[in-house]
C-alpha positions as CSV (number, residue, x, y, z in Angstrom):
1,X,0.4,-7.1,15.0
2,X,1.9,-7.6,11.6
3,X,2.6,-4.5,9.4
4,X,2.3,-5.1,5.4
5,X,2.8,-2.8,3.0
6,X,0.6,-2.1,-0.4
7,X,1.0,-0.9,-3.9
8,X,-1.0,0.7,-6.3
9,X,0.8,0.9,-9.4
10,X,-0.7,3.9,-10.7
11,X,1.0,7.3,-10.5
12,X,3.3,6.1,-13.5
13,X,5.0,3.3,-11.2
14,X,6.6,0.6,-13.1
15,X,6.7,-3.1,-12.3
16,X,10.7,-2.9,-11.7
17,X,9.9,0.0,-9.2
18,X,7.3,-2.4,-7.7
19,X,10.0,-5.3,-6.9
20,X,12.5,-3.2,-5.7
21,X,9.7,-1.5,-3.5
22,X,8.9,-4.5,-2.0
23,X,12.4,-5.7,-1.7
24,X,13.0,-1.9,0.7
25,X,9.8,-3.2,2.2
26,X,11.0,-6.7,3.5
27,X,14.3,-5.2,4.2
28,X,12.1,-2.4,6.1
29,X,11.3,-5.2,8.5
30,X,7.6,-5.6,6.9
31,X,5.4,-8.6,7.0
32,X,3.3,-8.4,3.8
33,X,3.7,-6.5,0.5
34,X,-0.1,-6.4,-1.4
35,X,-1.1,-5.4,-4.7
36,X,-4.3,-3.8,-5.5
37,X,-5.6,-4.4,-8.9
38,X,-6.9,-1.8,-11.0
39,X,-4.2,-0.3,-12.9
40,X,-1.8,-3.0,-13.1
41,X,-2.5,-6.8,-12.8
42,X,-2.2,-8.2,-10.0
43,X,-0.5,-11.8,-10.8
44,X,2.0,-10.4,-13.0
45,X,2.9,-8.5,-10.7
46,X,3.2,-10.6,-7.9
47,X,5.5,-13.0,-9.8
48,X,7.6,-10.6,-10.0
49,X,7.4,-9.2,-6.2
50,X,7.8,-13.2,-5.2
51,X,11.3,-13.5,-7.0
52,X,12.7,-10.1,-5.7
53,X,11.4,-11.1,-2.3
54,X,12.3,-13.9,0.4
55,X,10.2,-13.8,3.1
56,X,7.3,-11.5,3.5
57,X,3.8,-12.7,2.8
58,X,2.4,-11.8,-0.6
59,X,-0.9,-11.2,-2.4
60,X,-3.9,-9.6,-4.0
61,X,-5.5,-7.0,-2.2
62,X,-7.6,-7.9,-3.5
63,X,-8.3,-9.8,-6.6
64,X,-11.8,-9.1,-8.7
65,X,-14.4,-12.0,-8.8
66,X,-16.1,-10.3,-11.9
67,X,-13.1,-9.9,-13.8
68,X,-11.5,-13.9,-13.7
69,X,-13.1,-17.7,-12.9
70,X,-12.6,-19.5,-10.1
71,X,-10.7,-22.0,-12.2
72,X,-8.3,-19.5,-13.5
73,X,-8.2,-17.6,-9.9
74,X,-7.2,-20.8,-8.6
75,X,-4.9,-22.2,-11.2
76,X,-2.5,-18.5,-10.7
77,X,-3.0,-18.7,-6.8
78,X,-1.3,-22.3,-7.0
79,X,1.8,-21.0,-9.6
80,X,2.3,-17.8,-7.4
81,X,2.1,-19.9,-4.1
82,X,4.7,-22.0,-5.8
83,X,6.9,-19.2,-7.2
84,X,7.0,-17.6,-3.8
85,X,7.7,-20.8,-2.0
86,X,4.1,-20.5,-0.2
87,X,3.9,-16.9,0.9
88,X,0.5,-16.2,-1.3
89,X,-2.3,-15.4,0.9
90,X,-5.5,-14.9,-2.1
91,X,-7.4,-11.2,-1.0
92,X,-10.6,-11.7,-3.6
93,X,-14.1,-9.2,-3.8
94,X,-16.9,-8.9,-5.7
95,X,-15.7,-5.4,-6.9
96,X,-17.9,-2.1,-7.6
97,X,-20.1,-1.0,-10.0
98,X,-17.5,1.3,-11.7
99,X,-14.7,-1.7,-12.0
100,X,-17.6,-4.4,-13.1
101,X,-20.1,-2.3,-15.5
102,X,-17.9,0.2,-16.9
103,X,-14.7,-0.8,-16.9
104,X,-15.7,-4.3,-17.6
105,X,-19.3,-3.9,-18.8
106,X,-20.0,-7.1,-16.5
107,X,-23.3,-6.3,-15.0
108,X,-23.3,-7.0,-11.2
109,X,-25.7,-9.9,-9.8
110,X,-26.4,-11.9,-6.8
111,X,-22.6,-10.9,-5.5
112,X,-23.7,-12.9,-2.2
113,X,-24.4,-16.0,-4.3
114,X,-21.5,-15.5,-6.2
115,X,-18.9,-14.6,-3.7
116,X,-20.0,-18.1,-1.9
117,X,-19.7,-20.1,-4.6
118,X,-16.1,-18.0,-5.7
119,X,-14.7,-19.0,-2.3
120,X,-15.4,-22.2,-1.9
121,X,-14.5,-23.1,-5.5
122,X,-11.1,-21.5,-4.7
123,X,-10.6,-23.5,-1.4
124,X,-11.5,-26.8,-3.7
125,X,-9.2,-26.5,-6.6
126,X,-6.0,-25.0,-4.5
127,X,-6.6,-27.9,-2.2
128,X,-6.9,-30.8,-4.5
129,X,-4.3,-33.6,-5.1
130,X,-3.0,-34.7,-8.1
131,X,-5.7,-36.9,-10.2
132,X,-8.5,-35.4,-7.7
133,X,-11.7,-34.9,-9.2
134,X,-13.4,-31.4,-8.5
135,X,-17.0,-31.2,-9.1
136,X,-19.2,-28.0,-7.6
137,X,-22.5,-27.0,-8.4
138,X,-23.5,-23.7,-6.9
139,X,-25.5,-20.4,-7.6
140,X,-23.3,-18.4,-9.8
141,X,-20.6,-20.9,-10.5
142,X,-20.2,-24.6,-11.2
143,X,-17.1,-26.9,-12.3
144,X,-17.3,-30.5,-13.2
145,X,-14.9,-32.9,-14.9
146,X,-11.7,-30.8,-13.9
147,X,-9.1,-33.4,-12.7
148,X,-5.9,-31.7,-10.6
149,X,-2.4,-32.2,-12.3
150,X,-0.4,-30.2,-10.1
151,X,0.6,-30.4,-6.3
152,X,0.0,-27.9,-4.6
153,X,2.7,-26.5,-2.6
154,X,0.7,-26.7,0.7
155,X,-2.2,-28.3,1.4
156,X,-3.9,-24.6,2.0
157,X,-3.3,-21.5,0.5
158,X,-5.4,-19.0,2.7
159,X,-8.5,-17.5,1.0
160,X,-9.5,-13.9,2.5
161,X,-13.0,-12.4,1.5
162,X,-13.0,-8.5,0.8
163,X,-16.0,-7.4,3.1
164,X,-18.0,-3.7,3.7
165,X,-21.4,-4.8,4.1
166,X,-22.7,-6.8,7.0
167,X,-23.7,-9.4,4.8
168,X,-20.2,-9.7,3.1
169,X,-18.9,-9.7,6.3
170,X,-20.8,-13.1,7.5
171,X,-20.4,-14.7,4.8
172,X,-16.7,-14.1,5.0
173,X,-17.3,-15.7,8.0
174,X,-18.7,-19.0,6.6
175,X,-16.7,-19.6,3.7
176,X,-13.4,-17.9,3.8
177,X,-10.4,-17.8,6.1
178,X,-10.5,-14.5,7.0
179,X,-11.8,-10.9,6.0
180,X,-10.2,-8.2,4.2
181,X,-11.4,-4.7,5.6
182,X,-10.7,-1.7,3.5
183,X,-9.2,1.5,4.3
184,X,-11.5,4.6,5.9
185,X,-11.9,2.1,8.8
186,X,-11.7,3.5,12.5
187,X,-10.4,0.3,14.8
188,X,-13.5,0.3,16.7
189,X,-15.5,-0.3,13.5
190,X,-12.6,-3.1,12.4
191,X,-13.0,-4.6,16.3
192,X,-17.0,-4.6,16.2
193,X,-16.9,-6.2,12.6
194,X,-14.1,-8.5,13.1
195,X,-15.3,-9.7,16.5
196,X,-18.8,-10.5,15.2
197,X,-16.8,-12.8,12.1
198,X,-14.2,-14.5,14.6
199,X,-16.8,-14.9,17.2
200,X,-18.9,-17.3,14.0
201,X,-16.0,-18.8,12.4
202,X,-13.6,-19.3,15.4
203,X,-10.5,-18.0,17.0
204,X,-8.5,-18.7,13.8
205,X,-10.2,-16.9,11.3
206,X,-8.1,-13.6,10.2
207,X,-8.6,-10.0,10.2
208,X,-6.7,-7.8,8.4
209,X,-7.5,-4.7,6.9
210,X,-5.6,-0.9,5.1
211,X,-5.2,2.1,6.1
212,X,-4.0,5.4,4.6
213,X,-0.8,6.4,5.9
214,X,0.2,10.2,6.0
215,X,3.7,10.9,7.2
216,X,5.1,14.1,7.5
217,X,7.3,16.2,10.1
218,X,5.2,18.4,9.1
219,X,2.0,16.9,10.9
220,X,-0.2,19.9,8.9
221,X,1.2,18.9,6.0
222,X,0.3,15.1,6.7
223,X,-3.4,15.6,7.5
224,X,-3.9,17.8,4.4
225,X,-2.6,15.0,2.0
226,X,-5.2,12.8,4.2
227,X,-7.8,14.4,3.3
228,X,-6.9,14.9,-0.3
229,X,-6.6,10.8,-0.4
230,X,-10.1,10.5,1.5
231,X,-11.3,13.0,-1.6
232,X,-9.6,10.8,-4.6
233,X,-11.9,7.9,-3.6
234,X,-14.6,10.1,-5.2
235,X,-12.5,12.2,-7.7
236,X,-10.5,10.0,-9.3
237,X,-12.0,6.1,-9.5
238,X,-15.0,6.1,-7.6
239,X,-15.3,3.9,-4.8
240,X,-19.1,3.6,-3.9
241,X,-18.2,1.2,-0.7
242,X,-16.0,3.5,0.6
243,X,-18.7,6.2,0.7
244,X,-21.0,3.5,2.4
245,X,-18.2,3.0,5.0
246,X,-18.0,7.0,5.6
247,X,-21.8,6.3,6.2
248,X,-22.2,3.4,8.1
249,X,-19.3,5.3,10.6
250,X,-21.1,8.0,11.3
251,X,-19.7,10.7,8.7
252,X,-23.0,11.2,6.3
253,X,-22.0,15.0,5.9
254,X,-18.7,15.0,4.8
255,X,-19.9,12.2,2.5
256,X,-22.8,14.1,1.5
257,X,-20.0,17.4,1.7
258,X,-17.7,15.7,-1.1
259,X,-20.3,14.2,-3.3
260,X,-21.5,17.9,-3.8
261,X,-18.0,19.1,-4.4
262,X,-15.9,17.0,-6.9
263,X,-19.5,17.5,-8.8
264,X,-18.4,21.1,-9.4
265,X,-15.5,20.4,-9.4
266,X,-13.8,22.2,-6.6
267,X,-11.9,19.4,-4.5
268,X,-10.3,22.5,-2.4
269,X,-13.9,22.8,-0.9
270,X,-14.1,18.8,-1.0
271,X,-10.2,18.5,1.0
272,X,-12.3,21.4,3.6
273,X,-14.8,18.8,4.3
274,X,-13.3,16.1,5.5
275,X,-13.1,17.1,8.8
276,X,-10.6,16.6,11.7
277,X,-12.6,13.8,13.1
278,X,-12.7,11.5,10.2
279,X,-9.0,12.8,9.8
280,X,-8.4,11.0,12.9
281,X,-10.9,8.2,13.4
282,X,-10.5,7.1,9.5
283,X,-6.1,7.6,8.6
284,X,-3.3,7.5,10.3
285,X,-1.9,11.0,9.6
286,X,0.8,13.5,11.4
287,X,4.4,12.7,12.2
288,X,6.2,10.0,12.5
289,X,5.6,9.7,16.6
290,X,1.9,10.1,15.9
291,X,2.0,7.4,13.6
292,X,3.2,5.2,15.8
293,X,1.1,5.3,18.4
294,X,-1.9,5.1,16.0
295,X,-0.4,1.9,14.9
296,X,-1.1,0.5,18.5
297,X,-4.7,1.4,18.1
298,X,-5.1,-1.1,15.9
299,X,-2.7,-3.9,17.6
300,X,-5.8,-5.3,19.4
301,X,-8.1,-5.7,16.9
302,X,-6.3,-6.7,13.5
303,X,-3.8,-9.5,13.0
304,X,-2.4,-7.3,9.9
305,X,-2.3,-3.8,9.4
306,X,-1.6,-2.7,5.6
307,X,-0.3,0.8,4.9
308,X,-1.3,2.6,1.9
309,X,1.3,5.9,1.4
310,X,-1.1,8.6,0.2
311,X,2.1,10.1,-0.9
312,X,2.0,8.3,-4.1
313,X,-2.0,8.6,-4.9
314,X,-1.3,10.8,-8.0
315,X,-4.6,10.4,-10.2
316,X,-3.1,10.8,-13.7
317,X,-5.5,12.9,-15.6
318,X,-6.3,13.5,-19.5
319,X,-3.3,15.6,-21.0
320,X,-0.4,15.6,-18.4
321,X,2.7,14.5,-19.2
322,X,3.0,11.6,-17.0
323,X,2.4,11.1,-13.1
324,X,4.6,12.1,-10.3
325,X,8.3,12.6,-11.4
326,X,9.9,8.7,-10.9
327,X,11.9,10.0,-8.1
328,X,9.6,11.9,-6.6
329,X,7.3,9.1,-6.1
330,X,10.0,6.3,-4.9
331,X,11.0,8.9,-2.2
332,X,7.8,9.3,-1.0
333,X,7.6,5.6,0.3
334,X,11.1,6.5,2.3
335,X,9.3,7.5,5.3
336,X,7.0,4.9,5.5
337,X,10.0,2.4,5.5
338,X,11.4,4.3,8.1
339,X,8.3,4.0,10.4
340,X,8.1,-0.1,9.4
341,X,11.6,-0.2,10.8
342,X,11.1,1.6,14.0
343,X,7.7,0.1,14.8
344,X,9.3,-3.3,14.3
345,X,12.5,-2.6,16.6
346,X,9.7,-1.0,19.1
347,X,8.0,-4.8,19.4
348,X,10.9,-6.7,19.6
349,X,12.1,-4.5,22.5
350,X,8.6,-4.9,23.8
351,X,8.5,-8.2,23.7
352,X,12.7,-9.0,24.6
């Protein structure tokens, strides 16, 4: 199993703490180094992460349909696959109602439709040849008279669809190269959802999905900054698919538990409700050793497991000064580099 590595940029990270993140990360022994897009964007960002970088994968994780065309999407995934020597692997969605009608005020439609023809457009323009011709005519998006001018660096730049609903998740299986799971996933949820996709598309097509990562010798300590970042996907920017994952796993009442709440505003009681179980089935929290050998729960059903540190999940709110104190937040990511080292000088004793 591969082990990448993601970044927020929120919690008052800069772009040069970014890059030399990522650079730790690589020499960390990581595979990937991801960028999720909401406070900062993504391509800029990933320019920069490909020069400070020489080998791990990079991308979007994962890029918003609503928010950019095909033509563009395509156009940056061909520059960045170029500035990072092919390392790019595209993660796009279809978003959420809080990123698409109120941040964006882009009213949501037919994301099915849209997603289809957003893929495949994708796969057509990074694929093209020089003086190709692309024409596409679908439900939600269409391109014609759009000649290529630039070679692509490879003749396939792998397209991952950003899936939580069964529907999302076959057609990931139809058009895409592989799914992007969220986090709040248990591995048997990732195995059932990824076996149905590979078991349509074919052995090739890739699974990879997050996870929240809470490391602490204090495994207490861990567990309760777990269930703080389980919270913050209600508190902070609302993330309606993940509470339709919580649901469609089995864990209506803590949903129900923290909906009721961060509305009065008392996200002590919401930490109380995320119970142990989702603690464990839905993070990887406690000390380093426990980490590890949660890691291996998910060896068998993802071909890339991406870590989110919950240690730097500040949610910067109206009137502070700033978000975590600079070196504060860089040290925070310290242990998680430490556990990408170990886990990678566990497999290849494993496999020596």
């Amino acid at each position: 199993m591969r082990l990448g590595f993601i970044l927020a940029g929120g919690s008052g990270m800069g772009v040069s703490d970014m890059t030399k993140l990522a650079a730790r990360a690589e020499e960390a022994a990581f595979d990937g180094v991801y960028v999720v897009e909401a406070w900062r964007s993504a391509p800029a960002c990933l320019a920069a992460i490909a020069l400070a970088t020489e080998r791990v994968t990079i991308g979007p994780y994962v890029l918003n349909a609503h928010a950019r065309s095909p033509w563009i999407t395509g156009m940056a995934a061909i520059d960045l696959d170029e500035i990072s020597g092919g390392r790019l692997l595209v993660g796009v969605g279809s978003g959420n109602k809080i990123t698409n009608e109120r941040y964006q005020g882009i009213p949501v439609a037919k994301p099915l439709g849209k997603m289809r023809d957003y893929v495949n457009l994708l796969k057509l323009i990074t694929r093209a040849e020089p003086g190709e011709m692309v024409e596409y005519s679908g439900e939600m998006h269409s391109i014609s008279e759009w000649r290529q001018q630039v070679k692509p660096l490879r003749k396939t730049i792998p397209i991952y669809l950003a899936a939580t609903s069964p529907k999302m998740s076959q057609l990931a299986a139809e058009v895409a190269d592989g799914i992007a799971l969220g986090t709040l996933l248990s591995p048997e949820f990732i195995a059932r959802v990824g076996g149905a996709c590979r078991q349509k598309a074919g052995a090739s097509f890739g699974v990879i999905a997050t996870a929240f990562l809470s490391v602490n010798s204090n495994r207490e300590k861990a567990r309760a900054a777990a269930r703080r970042a389980v919270v913050n996907l209600y508190a902070g920017k609302p993330h309606p698919h993940y509470d339709s994952l919580l649901r469609q796993q089995g864990f209506e009442t803590v949903a129900d538990a923290i909906i009721k709440h961060v509305a009065d505003g008392d996200l002590e009681a919401a930490d109380a409700a995320v119970t142990d179980q989702a603690v464990d089935d839905l993070t990887i929290a406690g000390t380093p050793e426990e980490c590890l050998r949660r890691f291996d729960d998910y060896a068998s059903v993802v071909d890339e497991l991406i870590l989110m540190n919950v240690g730097a999940m500040h949610f910067q709110k109206a009137g502070e000064a700033g978000g975590l104190d600079r070196e504060t937040l860089l040290s925070t990511f310290e242990p998680l580099f430490d556990l990408g080292r170990t886990y990678a000088a566990r497999s290849i004793a494993t496999t020596a």
